[in-house]
C-alpha positions as CSV (number, residue, x, y, z in Angstrom):
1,X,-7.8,-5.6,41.4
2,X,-3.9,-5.7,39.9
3,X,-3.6,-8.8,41.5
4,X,-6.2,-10.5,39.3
5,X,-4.7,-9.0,35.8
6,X,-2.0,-11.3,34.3
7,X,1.4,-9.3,34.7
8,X,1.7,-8.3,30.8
9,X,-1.7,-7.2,30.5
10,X,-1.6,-5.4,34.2
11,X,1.9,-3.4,33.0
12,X,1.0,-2.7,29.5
13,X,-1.8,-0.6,31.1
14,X,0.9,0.8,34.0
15,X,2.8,2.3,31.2
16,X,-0.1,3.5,29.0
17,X,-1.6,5.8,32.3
18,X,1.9,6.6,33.2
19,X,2.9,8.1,29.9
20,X,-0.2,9.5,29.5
21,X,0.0,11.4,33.0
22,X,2.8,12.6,32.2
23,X,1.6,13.9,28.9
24,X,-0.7,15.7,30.4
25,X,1.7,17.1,33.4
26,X,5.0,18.5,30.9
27,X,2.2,19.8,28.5
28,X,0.8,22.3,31.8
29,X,4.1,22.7,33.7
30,X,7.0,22.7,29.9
31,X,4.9,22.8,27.6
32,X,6.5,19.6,25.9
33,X,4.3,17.7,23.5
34,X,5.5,14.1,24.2
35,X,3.8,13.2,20.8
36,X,6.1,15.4,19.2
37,X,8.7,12.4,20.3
38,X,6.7,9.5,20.6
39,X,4.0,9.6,17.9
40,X,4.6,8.3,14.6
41,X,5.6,10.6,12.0
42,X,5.6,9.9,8.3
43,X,9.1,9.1,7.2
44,X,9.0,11.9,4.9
45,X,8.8,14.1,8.2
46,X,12.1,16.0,9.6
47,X,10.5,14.6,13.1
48,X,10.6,10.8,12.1
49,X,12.4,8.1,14.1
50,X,12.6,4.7,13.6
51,X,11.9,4.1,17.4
52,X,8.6,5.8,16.8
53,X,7.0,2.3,15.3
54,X,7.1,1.3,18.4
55,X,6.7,4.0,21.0
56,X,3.4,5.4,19.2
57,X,1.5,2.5,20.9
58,X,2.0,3.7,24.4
59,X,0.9,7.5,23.8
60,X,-2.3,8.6,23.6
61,X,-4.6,12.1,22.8
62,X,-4.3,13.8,25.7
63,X,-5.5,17.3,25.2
64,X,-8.1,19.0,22.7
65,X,-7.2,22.1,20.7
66,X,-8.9,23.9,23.4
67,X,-7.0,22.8,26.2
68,X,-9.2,20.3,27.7
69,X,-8.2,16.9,28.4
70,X,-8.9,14.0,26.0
71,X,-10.4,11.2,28.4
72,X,-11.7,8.7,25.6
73,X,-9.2,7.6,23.4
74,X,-7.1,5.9,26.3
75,X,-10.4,4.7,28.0
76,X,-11.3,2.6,25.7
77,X,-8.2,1.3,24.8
78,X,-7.2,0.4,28.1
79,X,-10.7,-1.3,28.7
80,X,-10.6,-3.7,25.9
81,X,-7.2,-4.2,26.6
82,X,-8.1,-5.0,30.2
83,X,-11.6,-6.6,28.8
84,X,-10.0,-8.9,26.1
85,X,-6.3,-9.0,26.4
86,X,-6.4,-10.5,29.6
87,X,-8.4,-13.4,28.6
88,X,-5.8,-14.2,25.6
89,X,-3.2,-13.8,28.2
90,X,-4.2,-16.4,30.0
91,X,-5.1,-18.5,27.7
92,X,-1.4,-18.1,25.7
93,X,0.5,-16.8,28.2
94,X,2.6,-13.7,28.8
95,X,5.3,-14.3,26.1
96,X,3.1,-15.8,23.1
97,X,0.3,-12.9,24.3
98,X,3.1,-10.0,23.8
99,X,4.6,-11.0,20.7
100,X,1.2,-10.9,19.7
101,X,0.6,-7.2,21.4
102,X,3.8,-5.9,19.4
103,X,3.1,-7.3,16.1
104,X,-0.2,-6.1,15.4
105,X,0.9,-2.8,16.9
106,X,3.7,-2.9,14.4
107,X,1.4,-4.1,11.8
108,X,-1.2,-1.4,12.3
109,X,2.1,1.4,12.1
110,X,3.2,0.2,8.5
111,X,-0.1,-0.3,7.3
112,X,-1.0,3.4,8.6
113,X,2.0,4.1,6.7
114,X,1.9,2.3,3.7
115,X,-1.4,4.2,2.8
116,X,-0.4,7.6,4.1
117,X,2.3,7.2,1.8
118,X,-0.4,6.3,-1.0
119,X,-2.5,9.2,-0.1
120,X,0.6,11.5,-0.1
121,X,1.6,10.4,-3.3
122,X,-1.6,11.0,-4.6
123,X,-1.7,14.9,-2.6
124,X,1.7,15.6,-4.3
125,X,0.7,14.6,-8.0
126,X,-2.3,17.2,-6.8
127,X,0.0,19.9,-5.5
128,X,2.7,19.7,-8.8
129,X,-0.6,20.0,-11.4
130,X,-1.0,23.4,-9.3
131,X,2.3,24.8,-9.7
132,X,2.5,24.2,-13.2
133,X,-0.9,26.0,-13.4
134,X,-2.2,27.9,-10.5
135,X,-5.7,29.2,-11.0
136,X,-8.4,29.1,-8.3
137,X,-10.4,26.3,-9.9
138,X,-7.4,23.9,-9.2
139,X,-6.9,25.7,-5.7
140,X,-10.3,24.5,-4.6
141,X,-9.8,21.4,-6.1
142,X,-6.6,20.5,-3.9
143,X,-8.0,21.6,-0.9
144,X,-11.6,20.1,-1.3
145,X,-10.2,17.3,-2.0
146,X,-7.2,16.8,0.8
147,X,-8.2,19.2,3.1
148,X,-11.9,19.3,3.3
149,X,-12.1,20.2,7.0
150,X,-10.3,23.8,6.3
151,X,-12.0,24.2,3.1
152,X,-14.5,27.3,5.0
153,X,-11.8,28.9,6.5
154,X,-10.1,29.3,2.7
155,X,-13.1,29.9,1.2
156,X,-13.3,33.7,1.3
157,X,-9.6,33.4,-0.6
158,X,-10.6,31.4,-3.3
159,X,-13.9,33.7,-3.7
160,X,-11.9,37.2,-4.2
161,X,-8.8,34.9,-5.9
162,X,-12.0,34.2,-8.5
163,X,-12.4,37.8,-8.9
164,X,-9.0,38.5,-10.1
165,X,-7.9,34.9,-11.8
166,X,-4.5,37.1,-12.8
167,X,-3.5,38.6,-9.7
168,X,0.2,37.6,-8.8
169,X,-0.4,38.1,-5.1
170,X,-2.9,35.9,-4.7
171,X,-0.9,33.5,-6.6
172,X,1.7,34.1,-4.6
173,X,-0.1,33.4,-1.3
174,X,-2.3,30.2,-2.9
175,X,1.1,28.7,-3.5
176,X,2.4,29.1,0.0
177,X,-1.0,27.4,1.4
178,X,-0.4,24.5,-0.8
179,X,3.6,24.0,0.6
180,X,2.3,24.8,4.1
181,X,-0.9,22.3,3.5
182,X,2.0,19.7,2.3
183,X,3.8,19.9,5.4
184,X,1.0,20.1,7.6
185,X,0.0,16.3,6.3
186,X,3.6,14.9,7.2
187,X,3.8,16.6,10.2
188,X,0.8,14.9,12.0
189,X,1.9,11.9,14.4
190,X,-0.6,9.0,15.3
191,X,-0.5,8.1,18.6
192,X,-2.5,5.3,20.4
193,X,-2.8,1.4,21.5
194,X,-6.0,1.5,19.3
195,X,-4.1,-0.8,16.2
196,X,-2.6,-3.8,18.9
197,X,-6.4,-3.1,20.5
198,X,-8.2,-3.8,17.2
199,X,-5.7,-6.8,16.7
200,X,-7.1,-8.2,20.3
201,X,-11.0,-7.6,19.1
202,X,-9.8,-9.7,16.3
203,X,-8.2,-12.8,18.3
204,X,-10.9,-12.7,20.7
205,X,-13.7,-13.0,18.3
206,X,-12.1,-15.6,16.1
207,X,-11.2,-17.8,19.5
208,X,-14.5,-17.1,21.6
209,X,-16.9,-16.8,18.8
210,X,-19.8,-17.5,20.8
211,X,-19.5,-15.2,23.4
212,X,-22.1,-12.7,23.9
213,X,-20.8,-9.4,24.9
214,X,-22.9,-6.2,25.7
215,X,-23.0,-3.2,23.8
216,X,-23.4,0.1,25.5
217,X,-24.9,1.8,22.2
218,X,-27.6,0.0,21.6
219,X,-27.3,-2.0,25.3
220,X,-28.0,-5.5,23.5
221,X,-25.9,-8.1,23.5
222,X,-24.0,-9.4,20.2
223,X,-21.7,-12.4,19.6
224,X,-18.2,-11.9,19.6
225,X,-17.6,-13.1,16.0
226,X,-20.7,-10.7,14.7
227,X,-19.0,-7.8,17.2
228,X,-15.7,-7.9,15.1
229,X,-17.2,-8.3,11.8
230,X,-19.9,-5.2,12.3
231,X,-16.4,-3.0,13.8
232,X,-14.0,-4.0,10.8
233,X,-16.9,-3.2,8.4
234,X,-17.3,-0.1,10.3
235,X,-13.7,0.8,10.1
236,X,-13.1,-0.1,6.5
237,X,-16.2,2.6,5.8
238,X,-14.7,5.4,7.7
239,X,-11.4,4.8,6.1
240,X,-12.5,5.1,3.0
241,X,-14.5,7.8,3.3
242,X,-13.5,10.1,6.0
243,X,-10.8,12.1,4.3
244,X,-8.2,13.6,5.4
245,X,-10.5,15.8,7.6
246,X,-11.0,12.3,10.0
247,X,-7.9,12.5,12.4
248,X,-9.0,8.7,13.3
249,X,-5.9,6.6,11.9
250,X,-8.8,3.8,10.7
251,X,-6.2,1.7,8.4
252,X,-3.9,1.6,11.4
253,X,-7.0,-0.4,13.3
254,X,-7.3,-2.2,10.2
255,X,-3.9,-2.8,9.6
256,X,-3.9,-4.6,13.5
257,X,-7.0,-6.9,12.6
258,X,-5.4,-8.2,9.6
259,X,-1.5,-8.4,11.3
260,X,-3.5,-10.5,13.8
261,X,-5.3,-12.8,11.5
262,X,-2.5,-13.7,9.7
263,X,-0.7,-14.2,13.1
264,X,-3.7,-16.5,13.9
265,X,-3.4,-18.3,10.8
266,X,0.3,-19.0,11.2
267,X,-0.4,-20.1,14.9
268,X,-3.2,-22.2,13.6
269,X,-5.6,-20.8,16.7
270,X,-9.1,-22.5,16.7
271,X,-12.2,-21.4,17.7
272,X,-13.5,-22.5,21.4
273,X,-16.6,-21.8,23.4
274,X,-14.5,-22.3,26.9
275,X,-14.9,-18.8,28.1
């Protein structure tokens, strides 16, 4: 089956299993966290590295807070990667086809960035009208508003906070969640193909427009052109509305549809039905 997968396509998924098996392998045997290296850290992070633009795309989620392994995230990525990538391959060839795999993946990190620095921004303004006036009204207010998904496990110390408004200790402690919280938001890599993925989706719709493909949920088929638009509307929504408490980087996948378009644009690619 390698044989018939065009050679950057066919090692582009080599590496992806590879560091991901060996994710998986120095997690159980050192317990390393390769993403705490490779994922992409918000340069406001004490773990940040340039490098990490780049090495982000070939690591993926490979193990739930429970310990079980993460099997999706990397099967689909490596699917429509196989799926689509390898018809743009052949059809531009290995060198135009990987410039075009690294810039939407670069595209997708700065744009991830770009609005988790606008969100952070936004968290901090949050976090300094707090400590110039800590009550538990703007307490709940912080963390219902950046931190939605750990709102019920704080809950019981913004109820008895409430009950003594005055109380230095639980002052004290509120303030320490809010630095910890702080940290906790630039201390989160993203890891994941998914943004030079999305930017593939993209190039594949816009040049095979025509194509019907088969959805799995609902099992119908869809053009390619209506496929991309239904998934970037899709992933617009979620990024707008999922929070903080979504660990899906959506702008990232965004951020590689519109890297690519504009790629498209400046390569002046035109729609065909030849597939």
């Amino acid at each position: 089956m390698l044989k018939t997968i065009p050679p950057v396509v066919k090692n582009l998924l080599l590496i992806n299993v590879v560091v991901y098996v060996l994710s998986i392998v120095l997690s159980y045997t050192t317990q390393i966290d390769l993403a705490d290296y490779l994922g992409l850290y918000f340069f406001k992070s004490e773990f940040f590295q340039p490098y990490q633009y780049v090495s982000y795309m070939f690591m993926h989620a490979y193990i739930n807070p429970n310990g079980s392994i993460v099997l999706f995230h990397i099967l689909f990525n490596m699917f429509a990667l196989w799926m689509f990538g390898r018809v743009l391959e052949q059809v531009w060839g290995p060198k135009k086809f990987f410039m075009f795999y690294i810039i939407t993946g670069l595209g997708a990190a700065v744009t991830h960035t770009f609005v988790q620095w606008w969100q952070y921004q936004n968290m901090h303004e949050a976090a300094l009208i707090f400590a110039n006036s800590p009550s538990p009204e703007q307490f709940e207010i912080f963390v219902k508003e950046y931190f939605p998904a750990i709102y019920k496990q704080l809950f019981d110390f913004i109820a008895q906070w409430t009950q003594s408004p005055s109380h230095p200790e639980f002052m004290q402690q509120a303030t320490i969640y809010v630095q910890q919280l702080e940290q906790l938001q630039v201390n989160v890599p993203v890891v994941g193909a998914s943004g030079a993925v999305f930017g593939i989706l993209l190039a594949f719709g816009m040049m095979f427009p025509n194509t019907k493909l088969m959805l799995l949920f609902p099992p119908i088929p869809l053009k390619a052109k209506y496929f991309v638009l239904i998934y970037g509307a899709l992933e617009l929504f979620l990024g707008i509305s999922g929070g903080t408490g979504d660990n899906v980087a959506h702008f990232a996948h965004l951020g590689g549809m519109v890297f690519g378009f504009i790629l498209l644009m400046i390569w002046r690619v035109r729609p065909t039905d030849q597939y």
